[in-house]
Phi, psi and omega in degrees: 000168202212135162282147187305327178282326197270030219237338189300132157114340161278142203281146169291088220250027146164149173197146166187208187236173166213156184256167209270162232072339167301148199231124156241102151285118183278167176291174154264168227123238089233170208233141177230128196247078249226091205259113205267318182220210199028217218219121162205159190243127178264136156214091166308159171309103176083016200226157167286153172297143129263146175299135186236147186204142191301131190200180182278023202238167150267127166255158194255091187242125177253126228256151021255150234165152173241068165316116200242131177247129176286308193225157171281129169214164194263149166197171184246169159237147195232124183321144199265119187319150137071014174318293199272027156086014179280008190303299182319310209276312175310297183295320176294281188338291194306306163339277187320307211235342192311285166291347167288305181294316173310298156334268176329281153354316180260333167294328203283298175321298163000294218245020158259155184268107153309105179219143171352140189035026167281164183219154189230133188198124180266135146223126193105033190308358180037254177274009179060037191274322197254350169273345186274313209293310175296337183260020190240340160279344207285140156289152192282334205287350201154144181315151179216093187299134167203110167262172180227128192235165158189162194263342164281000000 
């Protein structure tokens, strides 16, 4: 399971309610699950149901599966972390560059004027060295947007 913070940046790919008895067979794959309130049973192919029960997690369900709703219950479906396999690589980079990016990140920010309701966008943000720098600079005064885009 995945905690809910640890989820920022991933898209949201369907969320509504269902009553309880409803059955979706999942594909294989993987599935990502945000069971917001009711009752449901995860039964991978040939393995016993586990119990899914509304929290501050995520589950991680690998398909092909049967999801069972117990109770009416609300959920999200959540883009599955790491599709396109960039994780490993994504993690050496950060290791590799973190600090070297920070620097360079902050310097940079230094020598911007920042102000309240402005929006910002790093792209292609890498270890996010440069979205930290902006939010450490960001004025107290008032919202400040700032996203970070990169494909890992």
């Amino acid at each position: 399971m995945i905690a809910i913070g640890d989820s920022v940046g991933r898209r949201i790919m369907d969320a509504g309610h269902q009553n309880p008895g409803r059955r979706v067979d999942m594909p294989a794959g993987r599935h990502t699950l945000w069971l917001v309130s009711g009752r449901a049973t995860w039964q991978e192919d040939f393995q016993e149901p586990a119990a899914l029960a509304p929290s501050d997690t995520l589950y991680e369900l690998t398909g092909p599966g049967t999801l069972e709703f117990i109770e009416f219950s609300s959920y999200v479906w959540i883009e599955p972390g790491d599709p396109l396999g960039f994780g490993e690589r994504a993690a050496l980079y950060q290791t590799l560059m973190e600090t070297r990016n920070r620097g360079v990140g902050q310097a940079l920010a230094a020598g911007l004027t920042l102000r309240p309701e402005q929006i910002w966008v790093d792209i292609g943000t890498g270890t996010g060295a440069m979205v930290q720098a902006l939010q450490e600079q960001a004025p107290r005064d008032g919202t400040l947007w700032i996203f970070g885009i990169d494909q890992a």
